[in-house]
C-alpha positions as CSV (number, residue, x, y, z in Angstrom):
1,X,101.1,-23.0,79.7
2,X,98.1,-21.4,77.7
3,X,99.4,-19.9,74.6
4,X,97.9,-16.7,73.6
5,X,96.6,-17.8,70.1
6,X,95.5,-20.9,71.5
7,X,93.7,-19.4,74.1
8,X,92.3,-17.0,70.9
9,X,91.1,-19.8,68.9
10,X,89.3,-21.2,72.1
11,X,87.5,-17.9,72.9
12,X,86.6,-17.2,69.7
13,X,85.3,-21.0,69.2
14,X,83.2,-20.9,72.8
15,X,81.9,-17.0,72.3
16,X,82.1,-16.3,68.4
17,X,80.2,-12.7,68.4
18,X,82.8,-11.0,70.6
19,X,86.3,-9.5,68.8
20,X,88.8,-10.8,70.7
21,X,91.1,-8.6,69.2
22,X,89.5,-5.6,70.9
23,X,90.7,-3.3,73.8
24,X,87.0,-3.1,75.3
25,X,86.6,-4.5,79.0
26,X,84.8,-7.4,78.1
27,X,83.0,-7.7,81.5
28,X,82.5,-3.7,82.3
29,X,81.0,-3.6,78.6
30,X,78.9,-6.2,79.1
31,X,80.4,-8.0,76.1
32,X,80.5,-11.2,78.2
33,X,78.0,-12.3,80.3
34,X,77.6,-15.3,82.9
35,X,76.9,-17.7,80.8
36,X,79.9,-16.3,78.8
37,X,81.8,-17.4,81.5
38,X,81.3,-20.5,82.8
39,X,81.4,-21.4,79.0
40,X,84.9,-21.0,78.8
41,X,85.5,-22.1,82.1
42,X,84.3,-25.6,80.8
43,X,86.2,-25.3,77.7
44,X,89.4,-24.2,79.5
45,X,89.3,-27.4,81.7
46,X,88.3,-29.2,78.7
47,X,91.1,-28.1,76.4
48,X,94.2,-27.0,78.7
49,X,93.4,-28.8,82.3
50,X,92.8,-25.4,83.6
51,X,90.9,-25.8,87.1
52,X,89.4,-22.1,88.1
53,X,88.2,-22.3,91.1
54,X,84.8,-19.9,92.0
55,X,86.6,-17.6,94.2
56,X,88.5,-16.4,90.7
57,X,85.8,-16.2,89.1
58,X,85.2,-12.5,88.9
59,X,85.4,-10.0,86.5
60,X,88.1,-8.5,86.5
61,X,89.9,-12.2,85.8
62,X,87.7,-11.9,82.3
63,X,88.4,-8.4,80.8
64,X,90.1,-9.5,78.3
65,X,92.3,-12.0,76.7
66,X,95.5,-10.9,78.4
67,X,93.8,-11.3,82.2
68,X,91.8,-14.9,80.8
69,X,95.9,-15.6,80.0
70,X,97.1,-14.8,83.6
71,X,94.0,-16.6,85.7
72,X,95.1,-19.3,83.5
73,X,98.5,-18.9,84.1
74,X,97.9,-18.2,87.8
75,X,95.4,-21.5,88.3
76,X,98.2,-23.6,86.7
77,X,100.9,-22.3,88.9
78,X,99.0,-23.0,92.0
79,X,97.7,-26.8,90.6
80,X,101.6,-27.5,90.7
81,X,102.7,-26.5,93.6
82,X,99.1,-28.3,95.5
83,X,100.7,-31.6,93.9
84,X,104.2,-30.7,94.6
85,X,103.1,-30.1,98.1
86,X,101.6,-33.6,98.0
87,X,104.2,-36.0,97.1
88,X,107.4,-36.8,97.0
89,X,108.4,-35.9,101.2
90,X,111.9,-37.5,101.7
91,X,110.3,-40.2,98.6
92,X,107.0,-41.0,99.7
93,X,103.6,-40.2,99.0
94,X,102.0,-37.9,101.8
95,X,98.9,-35.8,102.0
């Protein structure tokens, strides 16, 4: 799981001239751009494992902190249950 102050540190560290303390739409105020984005992308797969795939990668998923928290959360959540789906069927590996 992606803690918020965590997550805070990281944003701050990949984009440092945004507030991420603020209630701005990040995206609608064009505080974050493109590059922005795939930034932190990297970083999030770099720091937590977090795979976002390009279908999420829209901008309403990078608002603000709290929906950056929840695509996390979200691309986590599906991750597990892909590998759950993949092993362990009566004990043995299957794909």
């Amino acid at each position: 799981m992606v803690n918020r102050e965590e997550l805070k540190r990281l944003l701050a560290d990949t984009v440092p001239r945004i507030d991420w303390n603020t209630d701005r739409p990040l995206m609608e105020d064009g505080l974050l751009d493109s590059l922005d984005v795939l930034m932190i992308v990297s970083r999030l797969y770099g720091e937590f494992q977090v795979e976002i795939p390009s279908t999420e990668l829209t901008a309403a998923n990078f608002n603000s902190v709290e929906s950056i928290q929840n695509l996390c959360r979200k691309c986590k959540d599906a991750a597990g249950e892909k590998r759950s789906r993949i092993f362990k069927i009566k004990g043995e590996e299957r794909r």
